[in-house]
C-alpha positions in Angstrom: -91.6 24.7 1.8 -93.1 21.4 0.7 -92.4 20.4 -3.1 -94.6 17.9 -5.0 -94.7 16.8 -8.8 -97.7 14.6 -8.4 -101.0 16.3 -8.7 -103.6 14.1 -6.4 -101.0 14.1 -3.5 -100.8 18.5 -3.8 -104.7 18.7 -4.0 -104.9 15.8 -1.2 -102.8 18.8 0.8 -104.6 21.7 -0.2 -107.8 20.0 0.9 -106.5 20.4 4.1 -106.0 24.3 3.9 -109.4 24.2 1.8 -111.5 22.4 4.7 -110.0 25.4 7.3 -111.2 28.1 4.9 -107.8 29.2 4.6 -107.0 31.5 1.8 -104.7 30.0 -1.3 -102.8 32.3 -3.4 -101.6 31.5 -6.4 -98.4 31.7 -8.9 -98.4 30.0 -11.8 -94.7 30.2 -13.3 -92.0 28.7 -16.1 -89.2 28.9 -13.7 -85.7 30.7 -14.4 -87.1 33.0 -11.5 -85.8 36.4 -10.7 -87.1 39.2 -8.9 -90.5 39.7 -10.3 -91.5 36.6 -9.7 -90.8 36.8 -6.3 -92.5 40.1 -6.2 -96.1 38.1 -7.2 -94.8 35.7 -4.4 -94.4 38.6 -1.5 -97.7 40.3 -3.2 -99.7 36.6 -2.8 -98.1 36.4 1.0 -99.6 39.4 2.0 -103.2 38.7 0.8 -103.2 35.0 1.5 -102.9 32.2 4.3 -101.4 30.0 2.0 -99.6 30.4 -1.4 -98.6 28.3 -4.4 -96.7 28.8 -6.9 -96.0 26.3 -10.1 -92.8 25.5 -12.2 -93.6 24.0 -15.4 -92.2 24.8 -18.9 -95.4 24.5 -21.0 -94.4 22.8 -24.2 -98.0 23.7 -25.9 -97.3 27.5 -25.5 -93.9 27.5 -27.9 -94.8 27.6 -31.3 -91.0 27.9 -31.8 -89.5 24.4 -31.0 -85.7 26.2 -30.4 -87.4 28.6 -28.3 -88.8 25.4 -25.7 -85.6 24.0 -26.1 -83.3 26.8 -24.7 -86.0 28.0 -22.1 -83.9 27.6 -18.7 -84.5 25.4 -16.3 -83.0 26.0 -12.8 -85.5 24.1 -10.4 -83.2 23.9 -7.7 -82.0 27.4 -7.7 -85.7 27.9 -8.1 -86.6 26.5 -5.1 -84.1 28.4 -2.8 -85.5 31.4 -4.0 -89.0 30.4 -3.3 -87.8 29.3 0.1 -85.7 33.3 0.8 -89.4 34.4 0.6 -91.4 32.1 2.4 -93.4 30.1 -0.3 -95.5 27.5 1.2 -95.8 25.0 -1.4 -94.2 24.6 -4.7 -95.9 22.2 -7.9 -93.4 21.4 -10.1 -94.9 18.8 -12.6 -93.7 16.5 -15.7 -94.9 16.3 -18.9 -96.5 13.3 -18.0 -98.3 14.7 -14.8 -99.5 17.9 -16.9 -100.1 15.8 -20.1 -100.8 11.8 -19.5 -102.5 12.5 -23.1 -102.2 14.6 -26.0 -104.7 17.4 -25.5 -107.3 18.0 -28.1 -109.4 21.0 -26.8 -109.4 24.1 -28.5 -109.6 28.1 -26.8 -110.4 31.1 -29.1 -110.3 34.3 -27.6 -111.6 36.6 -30.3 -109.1 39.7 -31.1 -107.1 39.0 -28.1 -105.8 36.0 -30.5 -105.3 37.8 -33.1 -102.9 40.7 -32.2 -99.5 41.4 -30.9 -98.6 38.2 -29.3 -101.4 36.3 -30.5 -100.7 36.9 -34.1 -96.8 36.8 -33.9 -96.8 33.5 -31.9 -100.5 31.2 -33.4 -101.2 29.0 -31.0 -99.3 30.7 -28.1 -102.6 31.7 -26.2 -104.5 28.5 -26.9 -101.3 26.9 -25.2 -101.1 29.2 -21.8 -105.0 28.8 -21.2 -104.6 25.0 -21.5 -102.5 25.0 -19.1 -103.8 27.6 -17.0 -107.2 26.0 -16.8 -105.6 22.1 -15.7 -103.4 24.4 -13.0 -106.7 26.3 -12.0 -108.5 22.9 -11.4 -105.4 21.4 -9.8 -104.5 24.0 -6.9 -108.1 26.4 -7.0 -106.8 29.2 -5.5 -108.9 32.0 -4.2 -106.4 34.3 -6.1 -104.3 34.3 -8.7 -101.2 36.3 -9.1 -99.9 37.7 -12.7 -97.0 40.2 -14.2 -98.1 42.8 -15.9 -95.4 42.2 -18.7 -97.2 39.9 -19.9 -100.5 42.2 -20.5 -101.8 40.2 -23.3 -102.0 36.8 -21.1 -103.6 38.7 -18.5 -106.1 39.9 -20.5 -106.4 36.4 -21.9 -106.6 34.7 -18.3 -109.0 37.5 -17.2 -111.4 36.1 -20.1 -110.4 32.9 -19.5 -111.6 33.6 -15.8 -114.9 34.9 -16.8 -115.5 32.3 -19.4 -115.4 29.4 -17.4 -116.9 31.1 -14.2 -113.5 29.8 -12.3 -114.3 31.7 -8.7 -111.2 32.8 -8.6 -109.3 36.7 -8.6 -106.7 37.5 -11.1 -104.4 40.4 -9.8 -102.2 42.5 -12.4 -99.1 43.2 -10.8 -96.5 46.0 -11.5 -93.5 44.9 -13.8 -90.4 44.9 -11.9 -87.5 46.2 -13.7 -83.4 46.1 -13.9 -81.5 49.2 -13.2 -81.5 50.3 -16.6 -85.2 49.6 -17.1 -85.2 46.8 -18.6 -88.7 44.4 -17.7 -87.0 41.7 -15.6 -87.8 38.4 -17.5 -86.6 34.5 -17.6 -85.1 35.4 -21.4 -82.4 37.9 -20.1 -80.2 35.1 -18.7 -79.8 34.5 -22.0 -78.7 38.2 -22.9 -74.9 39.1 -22.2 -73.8 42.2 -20.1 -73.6 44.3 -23.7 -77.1 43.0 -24.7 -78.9 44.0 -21.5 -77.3 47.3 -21.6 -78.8 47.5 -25.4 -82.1 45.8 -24.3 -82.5 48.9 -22.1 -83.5 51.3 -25.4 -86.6 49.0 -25.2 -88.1 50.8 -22.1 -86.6 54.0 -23.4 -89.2 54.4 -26.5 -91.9 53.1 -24.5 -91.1 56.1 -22.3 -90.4 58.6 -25.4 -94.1 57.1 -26.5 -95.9 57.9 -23.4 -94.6 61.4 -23.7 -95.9 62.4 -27.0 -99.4 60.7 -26.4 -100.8 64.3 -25.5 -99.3 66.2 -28.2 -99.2 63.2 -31.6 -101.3 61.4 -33.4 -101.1 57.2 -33.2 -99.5 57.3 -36.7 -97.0 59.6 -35.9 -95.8 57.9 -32.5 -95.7 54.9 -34.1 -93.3 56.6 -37.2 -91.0 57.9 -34.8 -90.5 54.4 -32.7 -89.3 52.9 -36.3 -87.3 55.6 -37.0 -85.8 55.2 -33.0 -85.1 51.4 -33.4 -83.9 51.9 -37.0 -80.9 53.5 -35.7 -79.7 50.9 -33.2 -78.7 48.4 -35.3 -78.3 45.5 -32.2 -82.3 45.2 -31.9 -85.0 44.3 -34.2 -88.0 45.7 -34.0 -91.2 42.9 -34.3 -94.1 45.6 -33.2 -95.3 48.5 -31.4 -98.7 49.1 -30.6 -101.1 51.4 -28.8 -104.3 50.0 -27.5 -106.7 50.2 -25.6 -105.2 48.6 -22.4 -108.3 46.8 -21.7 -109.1 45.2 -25.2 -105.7 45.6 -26.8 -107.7 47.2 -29.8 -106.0 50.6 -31.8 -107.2 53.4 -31.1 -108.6 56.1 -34.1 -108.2 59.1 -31.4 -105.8 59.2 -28.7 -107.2 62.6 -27.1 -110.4 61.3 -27.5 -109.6 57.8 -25.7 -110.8 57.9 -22.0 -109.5 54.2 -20.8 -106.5 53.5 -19.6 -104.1 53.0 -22.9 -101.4 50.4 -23.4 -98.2 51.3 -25.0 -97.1 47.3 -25.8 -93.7 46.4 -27.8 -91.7 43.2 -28.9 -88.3 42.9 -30.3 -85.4 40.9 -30.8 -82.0 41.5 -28.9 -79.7 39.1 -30.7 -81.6 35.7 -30.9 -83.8 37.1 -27.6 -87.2 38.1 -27.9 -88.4 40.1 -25.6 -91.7 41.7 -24.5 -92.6 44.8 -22.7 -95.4 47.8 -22.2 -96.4 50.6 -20.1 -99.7 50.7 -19.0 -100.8 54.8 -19.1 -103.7 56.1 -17.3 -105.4 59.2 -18.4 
């Protein structure tokens, strides 16, 4: 696996695959990796001649200073893992590479800002498609490889995408999950053995949601959630939603609703936040 940092030596390289016509897959992560990220890795192997994937904390997608500043950063464990499953080429920038100057451009992305994520974390989404456009420049993949955990950047990317007519794929893939169903993410190395255990109740009512979509109203799903995290007193409930899983917008009639339908929670497991849905075809 080759590693760079510096961005006109990786593109002089991918020219190289570029000029052969060789397919580039793509990964754009934060590091701290685990196995869902290797999942997109394996998943990019197996549609591409080539694949990428990125390490770079961000700093314009925290809106929460702490949160930037306890984000892990494990490049070298990183990059064994990276190597167990045959990455090709791994970008991991600085600051100064990613930003030589402070960026002024601005990204709105209608009600996708505005909701869940968008409207818990201002400025979050503005961030990730900063940073997801310079990346999209940098490597130009022919596909581009994304976690379904994190539906609402999807969506957002997928915009992005179609937007700025980048000829590039974005693939949704599944969410991969713990034992106990909890979404594999960076933030549980920050959960103890207790927490994670606890964490778990978070895929539990996403699964006690999806059951009652045929038989209760929005309202009344969305009652019984509160009433289900009001009785654990270790997690803190920031929102549950059901959306349309393409738009993330409510919806009035759930029996009525023929797209596919996104169940999509947050909460806090001590000082964690943590994000996770279940995406429910009709």
């Amino acid at each position: 696996m080759q590693i760079f940092q510096n961005i006109s030596k990786l593109r002089e390289t991918l020219l190289a695959f570029q000029q052969k016509s060789q397919k580039i897959g793509f990964v754009p992560t934060m590091g701290a990796l685990h196995q869902g990220h290797l999942s997109l890795i394996k998943q990019a192997k197996a549609e591409n001649d080539v694949v990428v994937c990125s390490i770079y904390v961000n700093p314009t997608q925290f809106n929460n200073p702490d949160d930037l500043a306890k984000y892990p950063r494990l490049l070298e464990s990183d990059a064994e893992m990276l190597r167990s499953v045959g990455c090709d080429i791994l970008f991991a920038p600085a600051d100064t590479e990613m930003y030589p100057n402070p960026a002024k451009i601005k990204f709105d992305f209608g009600f996708l800002e505005t909701t869940m994520e968008g409207k818990f974390r201002p400025g979050h989404f503005n961030g990730v498609a900063l940073v997801v456009s310079k990346l999209f420049h940098i490597v130009m993949p022919h596909k581009a490889y994304f976690g379904q955990k994190d539906l609402q950047q999807y969506l957002v990317i997928k915009q992005l995408t179609n937007d700025l007519s980048f000829p590039i794929e974005i693939v949704r893939c599944q969410i991969v999950r713990e034992e106990n169903g909890l979404a594999m993410s960076s933030r549980n190395k920050r959960l103890s053995s207790e927490q994670i255990q606890i964490a778990s109740n978070i895929y539990k009512a996403l699964q006690m949601a999806e059951k009652m979509l045929k038989t209760h109203t929005s309202e009344q799903i969305q009652s019984q959630i509160e009433i289900f995290f009001s009785e654990i007193k270790e997690i803190e409930l920031e929102y549950f939603e059901i959306a349309d899983a393409y738009t993330l917008e409510g919806i009035a009639d759930l029996q009525k609703h023929s797209q596919p339908k996104a169940l999509c929670i947050a909460a806090f497991v001590g000082d964690v936040r943590l994000i996770d849905n279940l995406w429910v075809e009709n």
